[in-house]
Z-matrix of the N, CA and C atoms (Angstrom, degrees):
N
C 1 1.454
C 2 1.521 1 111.35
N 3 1.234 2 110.54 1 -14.10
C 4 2.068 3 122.26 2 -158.50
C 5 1.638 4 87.30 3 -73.65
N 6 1.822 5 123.15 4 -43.35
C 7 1.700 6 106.22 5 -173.90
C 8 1.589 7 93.37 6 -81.89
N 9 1.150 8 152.65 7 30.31
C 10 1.367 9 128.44 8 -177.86
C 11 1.644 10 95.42 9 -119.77
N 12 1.469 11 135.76 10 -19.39
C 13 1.214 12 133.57 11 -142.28
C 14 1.661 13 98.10 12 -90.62
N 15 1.367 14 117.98 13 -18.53
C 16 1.424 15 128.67 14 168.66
C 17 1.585 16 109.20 15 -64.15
N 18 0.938 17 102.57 16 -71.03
C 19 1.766 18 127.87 17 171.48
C 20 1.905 19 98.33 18 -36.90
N 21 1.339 20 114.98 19 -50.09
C 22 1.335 21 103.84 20 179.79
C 23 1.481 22 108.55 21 -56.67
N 24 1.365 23 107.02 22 -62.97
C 25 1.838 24 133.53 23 -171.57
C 26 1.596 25 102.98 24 -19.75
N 27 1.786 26 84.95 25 -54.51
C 28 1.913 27 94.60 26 -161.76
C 29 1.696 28 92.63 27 -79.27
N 30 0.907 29 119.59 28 -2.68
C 31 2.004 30 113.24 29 169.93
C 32 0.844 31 112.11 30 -80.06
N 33 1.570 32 120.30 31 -51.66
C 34 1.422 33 112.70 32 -177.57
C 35 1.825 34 122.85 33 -78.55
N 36 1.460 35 115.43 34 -20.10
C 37 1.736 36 121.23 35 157.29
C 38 1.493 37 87.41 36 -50.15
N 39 0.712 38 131.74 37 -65.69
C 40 2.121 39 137.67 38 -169.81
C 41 1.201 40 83.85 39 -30.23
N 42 1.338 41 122.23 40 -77.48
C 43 1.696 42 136.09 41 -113.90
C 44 1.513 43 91.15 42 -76.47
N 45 1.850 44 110.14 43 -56.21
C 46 1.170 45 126.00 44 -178.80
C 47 1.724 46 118.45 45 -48.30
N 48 0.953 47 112.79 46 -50.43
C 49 1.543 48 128.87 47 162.57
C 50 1.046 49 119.65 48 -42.50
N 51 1.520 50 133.63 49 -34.31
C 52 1.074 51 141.52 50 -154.03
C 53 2.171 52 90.95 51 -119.33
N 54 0.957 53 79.91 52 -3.72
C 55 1.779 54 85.10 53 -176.94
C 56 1.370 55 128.68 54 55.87
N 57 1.303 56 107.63 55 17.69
C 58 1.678 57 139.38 56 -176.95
C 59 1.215 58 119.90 57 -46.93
N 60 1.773 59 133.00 58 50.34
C 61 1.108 60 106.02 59 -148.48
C 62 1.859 61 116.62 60 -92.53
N 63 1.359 62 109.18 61 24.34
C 64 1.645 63 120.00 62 152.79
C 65 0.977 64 100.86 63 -63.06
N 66 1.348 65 117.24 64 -65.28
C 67 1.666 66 125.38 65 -166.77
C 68 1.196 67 129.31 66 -44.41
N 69 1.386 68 102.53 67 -31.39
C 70 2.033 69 123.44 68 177.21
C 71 1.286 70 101.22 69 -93.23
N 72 1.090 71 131.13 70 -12.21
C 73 1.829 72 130.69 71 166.34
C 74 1.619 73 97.16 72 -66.78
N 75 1.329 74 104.13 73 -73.49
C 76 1.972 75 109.05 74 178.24
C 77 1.106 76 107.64 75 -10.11
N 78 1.701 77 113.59 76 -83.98
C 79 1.153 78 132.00 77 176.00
C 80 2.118 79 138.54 78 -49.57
N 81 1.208 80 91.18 79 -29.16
C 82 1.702 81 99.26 80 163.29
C 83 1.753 82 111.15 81 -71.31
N 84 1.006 83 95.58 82 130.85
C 85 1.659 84 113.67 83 146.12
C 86 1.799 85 114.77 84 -64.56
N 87 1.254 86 113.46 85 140.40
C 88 1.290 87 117.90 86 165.15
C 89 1.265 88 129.56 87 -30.00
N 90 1.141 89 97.67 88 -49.69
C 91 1.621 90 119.94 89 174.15
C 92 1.554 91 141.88 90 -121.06
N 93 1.836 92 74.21 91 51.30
C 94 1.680 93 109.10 92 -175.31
C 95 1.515 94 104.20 93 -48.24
N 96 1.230 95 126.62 94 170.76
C 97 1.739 96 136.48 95 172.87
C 98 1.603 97 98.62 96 -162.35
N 99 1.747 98 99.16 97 113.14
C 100 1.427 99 120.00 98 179.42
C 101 1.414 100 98.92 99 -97.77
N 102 1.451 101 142.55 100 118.30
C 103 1.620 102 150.60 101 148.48
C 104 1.450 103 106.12 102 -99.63
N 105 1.411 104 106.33 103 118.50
C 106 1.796 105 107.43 104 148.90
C 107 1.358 106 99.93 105 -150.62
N 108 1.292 107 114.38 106 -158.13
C 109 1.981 108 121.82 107 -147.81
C 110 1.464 109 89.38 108 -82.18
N 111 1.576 110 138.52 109 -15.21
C 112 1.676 111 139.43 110 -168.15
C 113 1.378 112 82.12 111 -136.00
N 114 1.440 113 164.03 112 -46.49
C 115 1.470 114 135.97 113 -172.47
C 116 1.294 115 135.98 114 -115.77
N 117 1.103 116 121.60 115 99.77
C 118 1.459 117 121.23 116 146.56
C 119 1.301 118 150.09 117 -67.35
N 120 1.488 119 126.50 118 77.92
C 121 1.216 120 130.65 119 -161.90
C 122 1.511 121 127.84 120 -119.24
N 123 1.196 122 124.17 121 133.89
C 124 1.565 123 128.11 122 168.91
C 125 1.347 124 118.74 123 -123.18
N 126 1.612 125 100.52 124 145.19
C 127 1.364 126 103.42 125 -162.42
C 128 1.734 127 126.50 126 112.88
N 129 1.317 128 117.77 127 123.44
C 130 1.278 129 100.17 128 -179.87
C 131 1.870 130 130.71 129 -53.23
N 132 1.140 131 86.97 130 -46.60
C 133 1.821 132 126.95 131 178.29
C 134 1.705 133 104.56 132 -45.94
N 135 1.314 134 113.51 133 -59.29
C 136 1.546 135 126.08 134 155.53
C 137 0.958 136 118.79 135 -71.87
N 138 1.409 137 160.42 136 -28.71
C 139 1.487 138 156.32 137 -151.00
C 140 2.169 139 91.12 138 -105.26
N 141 1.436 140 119.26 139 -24.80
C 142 1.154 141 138.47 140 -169.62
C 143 1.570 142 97.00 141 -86.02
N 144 1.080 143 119.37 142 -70.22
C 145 1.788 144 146.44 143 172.65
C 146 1.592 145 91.84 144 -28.04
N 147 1.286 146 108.57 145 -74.27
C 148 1.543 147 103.82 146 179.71
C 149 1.394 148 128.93 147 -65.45
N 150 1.417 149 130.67 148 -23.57
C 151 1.261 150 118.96 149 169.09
C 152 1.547 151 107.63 150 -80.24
N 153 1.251 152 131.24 151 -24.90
C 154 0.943 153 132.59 152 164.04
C 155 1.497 154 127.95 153 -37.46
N 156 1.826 155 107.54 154 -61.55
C 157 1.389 156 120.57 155 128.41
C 158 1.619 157 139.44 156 13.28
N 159 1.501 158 95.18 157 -78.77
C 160 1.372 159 114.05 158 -178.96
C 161 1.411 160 107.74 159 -79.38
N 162 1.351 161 134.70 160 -25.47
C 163 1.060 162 133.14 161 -159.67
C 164 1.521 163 110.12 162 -91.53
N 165 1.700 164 118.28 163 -16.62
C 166 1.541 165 132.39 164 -158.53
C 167 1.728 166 79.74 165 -95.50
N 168 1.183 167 133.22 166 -39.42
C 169 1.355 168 137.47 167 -155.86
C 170 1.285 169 115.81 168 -97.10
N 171 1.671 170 114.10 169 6.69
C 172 1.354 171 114.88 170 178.65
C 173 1.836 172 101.10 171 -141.35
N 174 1.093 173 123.90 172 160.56
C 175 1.777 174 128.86 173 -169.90
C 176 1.612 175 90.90 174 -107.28
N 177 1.266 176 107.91 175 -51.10
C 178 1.797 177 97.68 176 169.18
C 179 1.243 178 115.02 177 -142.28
N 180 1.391 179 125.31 178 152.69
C 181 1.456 180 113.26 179 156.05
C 182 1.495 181 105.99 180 -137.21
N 183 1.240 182 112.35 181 171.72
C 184 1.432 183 112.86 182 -162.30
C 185 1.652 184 103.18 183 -159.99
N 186 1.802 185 107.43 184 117.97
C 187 1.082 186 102.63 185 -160.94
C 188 1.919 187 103.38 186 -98.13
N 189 0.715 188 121.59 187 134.96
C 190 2.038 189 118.92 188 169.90
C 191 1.417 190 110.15 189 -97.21
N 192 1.088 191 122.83 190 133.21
C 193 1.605 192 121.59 191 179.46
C 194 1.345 193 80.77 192 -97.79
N 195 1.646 194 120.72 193 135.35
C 196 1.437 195 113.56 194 163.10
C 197 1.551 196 118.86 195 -107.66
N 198 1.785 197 113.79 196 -31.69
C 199 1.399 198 130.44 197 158.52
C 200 1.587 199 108.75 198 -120.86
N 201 0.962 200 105.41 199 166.09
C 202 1.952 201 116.71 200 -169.13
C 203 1.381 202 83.12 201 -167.59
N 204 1.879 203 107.26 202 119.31
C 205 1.395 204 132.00 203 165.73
C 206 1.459 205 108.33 204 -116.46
N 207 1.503 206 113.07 205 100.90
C 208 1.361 207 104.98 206 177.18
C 209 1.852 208 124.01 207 -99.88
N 210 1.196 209 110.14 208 121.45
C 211 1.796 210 119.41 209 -171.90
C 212 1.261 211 97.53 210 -119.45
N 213 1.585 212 111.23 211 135.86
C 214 1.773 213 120.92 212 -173.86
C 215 1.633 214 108.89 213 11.48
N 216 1.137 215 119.10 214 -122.22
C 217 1.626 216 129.66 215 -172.91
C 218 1.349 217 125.58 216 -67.02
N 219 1.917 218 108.66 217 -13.10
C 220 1.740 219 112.25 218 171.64
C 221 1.559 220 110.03 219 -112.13
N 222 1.613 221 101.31 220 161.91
C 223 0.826 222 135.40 221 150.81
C 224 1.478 223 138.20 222 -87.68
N 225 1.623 224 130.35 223 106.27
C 226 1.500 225 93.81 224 -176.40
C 227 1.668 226 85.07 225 -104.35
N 228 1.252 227 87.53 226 168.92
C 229 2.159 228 95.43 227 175.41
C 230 1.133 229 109.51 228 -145.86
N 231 1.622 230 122.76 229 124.01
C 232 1.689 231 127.80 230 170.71
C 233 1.551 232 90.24 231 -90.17
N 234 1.652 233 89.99 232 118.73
C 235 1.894 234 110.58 233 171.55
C 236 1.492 235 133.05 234 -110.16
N 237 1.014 236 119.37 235 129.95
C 238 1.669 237 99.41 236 175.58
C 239 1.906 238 97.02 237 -110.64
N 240 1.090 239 78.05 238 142.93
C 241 1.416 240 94.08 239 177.25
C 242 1.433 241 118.96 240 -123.96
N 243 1.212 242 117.76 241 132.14
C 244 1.466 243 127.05 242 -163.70
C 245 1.990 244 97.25 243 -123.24
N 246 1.610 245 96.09 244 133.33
C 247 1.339 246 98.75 245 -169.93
C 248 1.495 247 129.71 246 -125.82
N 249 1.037 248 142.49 247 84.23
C 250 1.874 249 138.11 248 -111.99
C 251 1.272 250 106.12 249 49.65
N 252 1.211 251 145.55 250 71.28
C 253 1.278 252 140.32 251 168.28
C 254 1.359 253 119.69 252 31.08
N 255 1.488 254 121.11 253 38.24
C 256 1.678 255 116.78 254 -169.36
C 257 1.729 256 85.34 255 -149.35
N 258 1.581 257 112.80 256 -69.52
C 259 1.542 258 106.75 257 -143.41
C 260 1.704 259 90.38 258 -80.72
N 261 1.619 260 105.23 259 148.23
C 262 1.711 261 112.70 260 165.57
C 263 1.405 262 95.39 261 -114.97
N 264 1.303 263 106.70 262 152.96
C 265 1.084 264 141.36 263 161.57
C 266 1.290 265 116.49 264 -115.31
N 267 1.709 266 131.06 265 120.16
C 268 1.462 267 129.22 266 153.88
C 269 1.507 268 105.60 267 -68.28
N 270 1.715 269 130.89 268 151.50
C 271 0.914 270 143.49 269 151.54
C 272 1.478 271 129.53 270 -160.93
N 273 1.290 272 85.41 271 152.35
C 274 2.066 273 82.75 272 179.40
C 275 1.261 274 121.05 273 -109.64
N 276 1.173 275 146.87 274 110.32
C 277 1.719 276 140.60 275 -170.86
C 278 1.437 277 81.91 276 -97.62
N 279 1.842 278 105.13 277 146.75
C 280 1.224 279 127.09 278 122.10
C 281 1.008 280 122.50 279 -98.18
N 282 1.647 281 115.19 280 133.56
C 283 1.405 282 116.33 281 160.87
C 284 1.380 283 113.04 282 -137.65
N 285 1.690 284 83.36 283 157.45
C 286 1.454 285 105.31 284 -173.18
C 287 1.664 286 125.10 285 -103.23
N 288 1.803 287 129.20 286 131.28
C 289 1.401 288 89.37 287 -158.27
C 290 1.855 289 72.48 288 -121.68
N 291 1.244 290 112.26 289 162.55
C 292 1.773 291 115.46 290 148.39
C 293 1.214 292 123.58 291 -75.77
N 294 1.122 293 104.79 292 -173.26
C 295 1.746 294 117.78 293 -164.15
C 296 2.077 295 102.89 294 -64.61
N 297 1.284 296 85.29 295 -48.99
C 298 1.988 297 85.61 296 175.01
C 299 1.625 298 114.02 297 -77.21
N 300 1.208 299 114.45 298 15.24
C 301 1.692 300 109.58 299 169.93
C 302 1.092 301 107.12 300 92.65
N 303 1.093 302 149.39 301 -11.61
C 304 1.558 303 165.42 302 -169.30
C 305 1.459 304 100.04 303 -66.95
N 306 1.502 305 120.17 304 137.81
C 307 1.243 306 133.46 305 173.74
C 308 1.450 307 102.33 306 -85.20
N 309 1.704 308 125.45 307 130.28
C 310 1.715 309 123.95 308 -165.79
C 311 1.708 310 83.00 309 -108.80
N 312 1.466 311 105.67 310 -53.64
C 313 1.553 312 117.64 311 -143.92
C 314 1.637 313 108.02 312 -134.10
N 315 1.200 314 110.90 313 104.79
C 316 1.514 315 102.68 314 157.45
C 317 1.584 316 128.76 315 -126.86
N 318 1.455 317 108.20 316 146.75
C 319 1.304 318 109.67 317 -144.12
C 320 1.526 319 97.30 318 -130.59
N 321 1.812 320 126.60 319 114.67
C 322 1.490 321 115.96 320 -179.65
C 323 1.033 322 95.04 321 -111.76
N 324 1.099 323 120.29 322 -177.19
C 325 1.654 324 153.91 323 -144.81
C 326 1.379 325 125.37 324 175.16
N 327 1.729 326 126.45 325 94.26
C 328 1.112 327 103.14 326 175.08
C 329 1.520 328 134.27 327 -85.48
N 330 1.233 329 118.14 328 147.07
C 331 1.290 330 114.24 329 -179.52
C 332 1.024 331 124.76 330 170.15
């Protein structure tokens, strides 16, 4: 599963981009856990609620993986994120996947 967890990462930058939020159900674990500088969330139902959130409050966003460091079960990723096609954002997610590929934990950071 250790070469596939990259391959997930860059699906879900897709998925997110595409504002898919079936697609981010697939991919969550039950007992997903969303952290960034405005969310703290547990739970699929909530971790869903909030991207949902973000997605009503923006016309596009568009995520770039620019580095992807993969160690056993994480991912870290330096991202730029572009938001209506104007604002960037630097950021770093960690994420965490389980043994079936499933996203448990993701963790941003801007900077």
């Amino acid at each position: 599963m250790r070469e596939n967890i990259k391959e997930i990462a860059l699906s879900y930058f897709k998925t997110f981009s595409e504002k898919n939020i079936n697609g981010l159900r697939e991919m969550f674990d039950n007992n997903v856990t969303l952290r960034d500088w405005d969310i703290n969330e547990a739970g699929i139902e909530n971790v869903l609620k909030a991207n949902l959130n973000i997605f009503q409050n923006v016309n596009t966003i568009q995520i770039i993986p620019e580095n992807i460091i993969l160690e056993n079960n994480f991912i870290s990723a330096e991202l730029k994120i572009i938001i209506n096609d104007e604002e960037e954002l630097k950021v770093v997610d960690l994420i965490e996947f389980n043994t079936d590929g499933m996203i448990v934990s993701i963790k941003a950071f801007k900077g």
